[in-house]
C-alpha positions in Angstrom: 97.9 98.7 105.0 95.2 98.0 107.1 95.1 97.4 110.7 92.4 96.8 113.3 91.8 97.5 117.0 93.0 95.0 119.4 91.3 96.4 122.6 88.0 95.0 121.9 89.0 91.7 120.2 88.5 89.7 123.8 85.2 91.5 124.5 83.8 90.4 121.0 85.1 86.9 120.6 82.7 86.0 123.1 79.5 87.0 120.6 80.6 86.3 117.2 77.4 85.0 116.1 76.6 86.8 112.4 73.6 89.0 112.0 71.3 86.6 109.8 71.4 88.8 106.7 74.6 90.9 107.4 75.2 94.1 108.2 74.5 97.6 106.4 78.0 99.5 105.5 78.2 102.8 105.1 81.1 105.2 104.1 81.0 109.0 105.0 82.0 111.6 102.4 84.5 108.5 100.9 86.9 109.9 97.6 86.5 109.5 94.3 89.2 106.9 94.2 87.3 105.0 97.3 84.4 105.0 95.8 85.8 103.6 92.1 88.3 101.1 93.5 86.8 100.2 96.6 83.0 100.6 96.7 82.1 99.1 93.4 84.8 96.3 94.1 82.6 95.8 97.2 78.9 96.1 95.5 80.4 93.5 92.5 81.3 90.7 95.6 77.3 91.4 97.1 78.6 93.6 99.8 75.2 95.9 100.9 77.0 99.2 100.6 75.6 102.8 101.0 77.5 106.4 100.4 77.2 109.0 102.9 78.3 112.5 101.4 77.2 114.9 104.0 78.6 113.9 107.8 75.7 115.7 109.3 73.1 113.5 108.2 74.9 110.1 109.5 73.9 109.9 112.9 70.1 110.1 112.3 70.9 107.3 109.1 72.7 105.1 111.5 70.4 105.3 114.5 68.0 103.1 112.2 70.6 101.0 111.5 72.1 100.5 115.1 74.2 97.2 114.2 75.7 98.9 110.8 78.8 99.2 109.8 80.4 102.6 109.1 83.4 103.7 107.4 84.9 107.5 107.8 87.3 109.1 105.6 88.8 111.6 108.0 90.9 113.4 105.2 87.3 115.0 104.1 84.7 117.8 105.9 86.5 117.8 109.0 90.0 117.6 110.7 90.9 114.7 112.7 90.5 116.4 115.8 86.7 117.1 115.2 86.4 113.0 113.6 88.2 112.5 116.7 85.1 114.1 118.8 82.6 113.0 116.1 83.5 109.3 116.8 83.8 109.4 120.3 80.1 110.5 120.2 79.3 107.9 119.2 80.6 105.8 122.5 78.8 108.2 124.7 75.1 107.1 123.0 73.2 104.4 123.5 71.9 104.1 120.1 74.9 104.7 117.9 77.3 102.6 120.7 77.0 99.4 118.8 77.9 100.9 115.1 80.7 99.1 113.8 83.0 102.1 113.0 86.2 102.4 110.9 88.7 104.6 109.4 89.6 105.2 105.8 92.3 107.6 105.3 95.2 108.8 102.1 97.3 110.8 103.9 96.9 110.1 107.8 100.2 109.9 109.8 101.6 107.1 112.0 100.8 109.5 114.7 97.7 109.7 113.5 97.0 106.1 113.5 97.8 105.7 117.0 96.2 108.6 118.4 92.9 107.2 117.1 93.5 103.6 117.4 94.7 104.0 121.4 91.8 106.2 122.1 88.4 105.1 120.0 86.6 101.4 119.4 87.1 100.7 115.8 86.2 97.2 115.4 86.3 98.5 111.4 89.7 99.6 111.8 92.1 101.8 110.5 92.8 101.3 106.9 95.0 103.1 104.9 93.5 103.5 101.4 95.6 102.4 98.6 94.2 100.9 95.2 95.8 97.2 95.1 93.5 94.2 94.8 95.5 93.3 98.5 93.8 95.9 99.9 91.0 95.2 98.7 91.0 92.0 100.0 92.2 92.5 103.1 89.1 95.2 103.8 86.6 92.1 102.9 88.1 90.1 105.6 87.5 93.0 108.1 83.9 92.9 106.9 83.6 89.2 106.9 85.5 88.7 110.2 82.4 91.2 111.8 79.7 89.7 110.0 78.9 92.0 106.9 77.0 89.2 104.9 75.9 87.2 107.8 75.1 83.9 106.5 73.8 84.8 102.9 76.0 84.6 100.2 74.3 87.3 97.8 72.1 90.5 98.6 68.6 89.5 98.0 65.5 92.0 97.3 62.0 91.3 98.3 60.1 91.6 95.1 56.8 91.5 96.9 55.0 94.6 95.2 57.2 95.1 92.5 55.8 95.7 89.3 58.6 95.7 87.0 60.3 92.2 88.6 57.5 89.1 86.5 58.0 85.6 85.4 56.8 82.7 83.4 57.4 79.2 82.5 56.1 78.0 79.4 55.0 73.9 79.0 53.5 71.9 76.6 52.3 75.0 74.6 50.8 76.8 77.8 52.2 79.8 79.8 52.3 79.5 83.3 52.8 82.9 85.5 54.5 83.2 88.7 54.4 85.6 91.4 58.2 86.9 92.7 58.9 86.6 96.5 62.7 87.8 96.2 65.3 87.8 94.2 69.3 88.1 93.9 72.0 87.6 91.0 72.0 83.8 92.0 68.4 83.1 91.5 65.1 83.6 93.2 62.0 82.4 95.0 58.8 82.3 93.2 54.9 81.4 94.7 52.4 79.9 92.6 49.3 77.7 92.9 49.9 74.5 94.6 48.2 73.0 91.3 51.6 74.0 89.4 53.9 71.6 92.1 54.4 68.9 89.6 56.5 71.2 87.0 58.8 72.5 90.3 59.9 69.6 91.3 63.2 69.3 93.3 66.5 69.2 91.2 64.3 70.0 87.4 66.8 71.6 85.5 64.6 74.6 83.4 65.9 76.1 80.5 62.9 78.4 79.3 62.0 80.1 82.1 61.0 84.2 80.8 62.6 86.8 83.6 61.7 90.3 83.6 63.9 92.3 85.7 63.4 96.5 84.8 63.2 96.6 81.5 65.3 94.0 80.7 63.5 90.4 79.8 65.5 87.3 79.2 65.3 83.6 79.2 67.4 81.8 81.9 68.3 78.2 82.3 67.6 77.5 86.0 67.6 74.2 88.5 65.0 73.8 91.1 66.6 74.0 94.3 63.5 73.3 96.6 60.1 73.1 96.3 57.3 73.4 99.7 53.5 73.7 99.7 53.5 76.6 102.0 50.1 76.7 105.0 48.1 78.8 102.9 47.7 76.5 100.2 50.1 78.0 97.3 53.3 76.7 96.8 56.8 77.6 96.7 60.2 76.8 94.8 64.0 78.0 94.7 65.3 78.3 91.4 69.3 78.9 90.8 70.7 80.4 87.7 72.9 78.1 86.1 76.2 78.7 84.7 74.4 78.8 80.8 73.0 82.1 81.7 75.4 85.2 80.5 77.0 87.1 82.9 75.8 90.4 82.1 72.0 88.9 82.9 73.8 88.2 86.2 75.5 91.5 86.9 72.3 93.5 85.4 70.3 91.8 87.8 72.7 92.4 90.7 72.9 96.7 89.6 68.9 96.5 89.3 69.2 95.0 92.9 71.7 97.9 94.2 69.5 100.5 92.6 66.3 99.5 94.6 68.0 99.7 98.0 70.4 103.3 97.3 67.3 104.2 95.9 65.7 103.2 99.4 68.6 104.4 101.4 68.3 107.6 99.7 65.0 108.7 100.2 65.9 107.9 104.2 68.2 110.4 103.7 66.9 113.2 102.4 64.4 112.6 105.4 66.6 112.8 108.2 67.3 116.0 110.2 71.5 117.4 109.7 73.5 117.0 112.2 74.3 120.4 114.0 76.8 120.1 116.6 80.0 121.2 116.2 82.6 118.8 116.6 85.8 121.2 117.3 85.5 121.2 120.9 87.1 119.9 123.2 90.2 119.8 121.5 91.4 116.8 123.2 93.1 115.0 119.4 96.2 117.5 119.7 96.9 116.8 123.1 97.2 112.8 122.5 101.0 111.2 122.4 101.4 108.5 120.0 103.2 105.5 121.5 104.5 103.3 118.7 107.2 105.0 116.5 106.7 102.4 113.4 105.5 103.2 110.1 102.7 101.4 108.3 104.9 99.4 105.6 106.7 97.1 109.6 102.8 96.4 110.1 102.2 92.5 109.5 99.5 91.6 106.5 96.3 90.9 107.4 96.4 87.6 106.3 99.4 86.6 108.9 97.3 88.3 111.7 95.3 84.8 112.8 96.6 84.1 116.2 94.3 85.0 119.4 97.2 88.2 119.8 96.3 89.2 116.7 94.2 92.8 115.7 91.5 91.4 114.2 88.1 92.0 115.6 84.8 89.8 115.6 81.3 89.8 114.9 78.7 90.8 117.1 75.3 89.2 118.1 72.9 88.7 115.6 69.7 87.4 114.2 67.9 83.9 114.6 65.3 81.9 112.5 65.5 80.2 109.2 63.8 80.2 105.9 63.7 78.2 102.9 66.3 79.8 101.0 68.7 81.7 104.0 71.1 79.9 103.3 71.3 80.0 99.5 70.1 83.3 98.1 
C-alpha cells in the first residue's frame, strides 16, 4: 500500500509546474526484489532511474541533482532510527532541502509508518513494497503527480559526440548521411545540410532509413514529424518510429539509452567523497508515539485518493523554454 504525506500537499499545490525534462530518481541500497519488479518496471515506462548501493555516497550524488527524486529502503544499512536522522538531514541543508524523498520498505510497522510520516517531508511517500502490477501503478502516479517525466513522454539522449549512434537515408540510388542530435525509443532528431530539406519534408512517411545504435544497425520505417532550417544554415527534422518497426529495435534502443546515462551516473559516483557522519545520534525515532492505530490493508487506494483532503503531493517548480521536439521525444 502506498501512502503519501499530507502536511505539505497545501504548500506544493501552489507550484505544480513540472520540471521541463522531469526529474532524476534515485533509490538507496533498494532489494533485489525492488530492483526486478520495480526498477525495471520503471526503466520499461521511460522513467530516468538510478541505483544507489552505498548510503554514504548519496548526499554528494544528490547535491548535483538538488530537484531529484530519492527513494530509501530503510530495511537496509541502517535502522530506522538512524534513516530517521539521515533524512531529517536532509531538511536541515539548503542544498538537499528540495530532494523529493520517499520511503520504500518490506517489513516496516504501522508504528513505523507514522513515526516517519508525522515527523519528516516525504512528498515520495511511504510505500510499502509488495510485487502486484497495483503497486506498481500506484508508485508511477506518485512520480507523475511530482513531476518525474516533466513534459516529455520518453527519456531522450543527446547524441551529439557519439560515435557509435549514425544514420542514412538512401534515394534514387544515392546515400545521404545525417548527423544525430538526440535520440529516444520513439524516434529522433537529425541535422543535415539545408540542401537535403526537400527529402524531410513534413508528414514523409520513410521506410528505408539505416539506424545504427551500438552495434546494432537496422532499417526503420519512420514519419517526418517536423522539419526547420535552423540560423546557421543546416537543417533539421523529427522523425517518429512507426508502429512497422519491431519492438525489440524499440526496447534495444531504449536499454542502449539507459546504459549511457547509469553509465554517466556511475562514473559521478565513483567520484564523490562517502558520507561519514554517523547517523545514530540523537536517538530521537524511539522516543516518537505513533497516533493512528490502523493497519495498512484500512488505507484507501491511491486511485480513490483525488479530493483536495487527499495524501497526495504535487510537483514543484520547474524549467521553462521550448524546443522543436519537447514535446514529442
Amino acid at each position: 500500500m502506498t501512502d503519501i504525506s499530507l502536511h505539505v500537499y497545501n504548500d506544493i499545490m501552489e507550484s505544480r509546474e513540472n520540471p521541463l525534462f522531469g526529474r532524476k530518481i534515485f533509490f538507496i541500497a533498494p532489494s533485489y526484489i525492488t530492483e526486478k519488479y520495480l526498477i525495471d518496471k520503471l526503466r520499461d515506462n521511460e522513467y530516468e532511474v538510478y541505483v544507489l548501493k552505498d548510503y554514504r555516497v548519496a548526499k554528494n550524488v544528490l547535491s548535483s541533482y538538488p530537484d531529484a527524486m530519492c527513494f530509501i529502503n530503510i530495511d537496509s544499512s541502517l535502522s530506522y532510527s538512524e534513516w530517521f536522522n539521515f533524512m531529517k538531514s536532509f531538511q536541515e541543508s539548503s542544498i538537499l532541502n528540495g530532494v523529493y524523498i520517499g520511503i520504500i520498505t518490506e517489513s516496516a510497522s504501522w508504528e513505523d509508518k507514522d513515526r516517519f510520516m508525522m515527523n519528516v517531508r516525504l512528498p515520495g511517500g511511504f510505500n510499502r513494497f509488495d510485487k502486484s502490477e497495483k503497486f506498481a501503478k500506484n508508485f508511477m502516479a506518485i512520480l507523475d503527480l511530482n513531476g518525474a517525466k516533466g513534459r516529455r513522454k520518453y527519456l531522450r539522449l543527446d547524441t551529439r559526440g557519439i560515435s557509435d549512434v549514425s544514420g542514412y537515408l538512401t534515394s534514387e540510388g544515392k546515400l545521404y548521411a545525417v548527423n544525430f542530435k538526440d535520440l529516444s525509443s520513439a524516434g529522433f532528431a537529425i541535422t543535415y545540410k539545408k540542401e537535403l530539406a526537400n527529402l524531410f519534408q513534413k508528414n514523409t512517411l520513410l521506410r528505408n532509413f539505416c539506424l545504427t545504435v551500438g552495434r546494432k544497425s537496422m532499417v526503420c520505417s519512420c514519419i517526418i514529424f517536423n522539419t526547420q532550417i535552423t540560423p546557421d544554415g543546416s537543417a533539421m527534422s523529427v522523425l517518429m518510429l512507426t508502429n512497422e518497426n519491431p519492438e525489440e529495435n524499440k526496447i534495444f534502443i531504449r536499454e542502449y539509452i539507459f546504459d549511457k546515462y547509469i553509465g554517466k551516473m556511475d562514473a559521478v559516483i565513483q567520484s564523490v567523497e562517502k558520507d561519514k557522519a554517523s547517523y545514530s545520534q540523537p536517538d530521537e525515532y524511539s522516543k516518537l508515539v505513533a497516533v493512528r492505530d490502523r493497519k495498512y490493508e484500512e488505507l484507501a487506494p491511491l486511485e480513490e485518493l483525488d479530493a483536495p483532503d487527499s495524501q497526495m503531493t504535487a510537483a514543484g517548480p520547474g524549467d521553462t523554454g521550448r524546443n522543436l521536439d519537447d514535446d514529442i521525444l
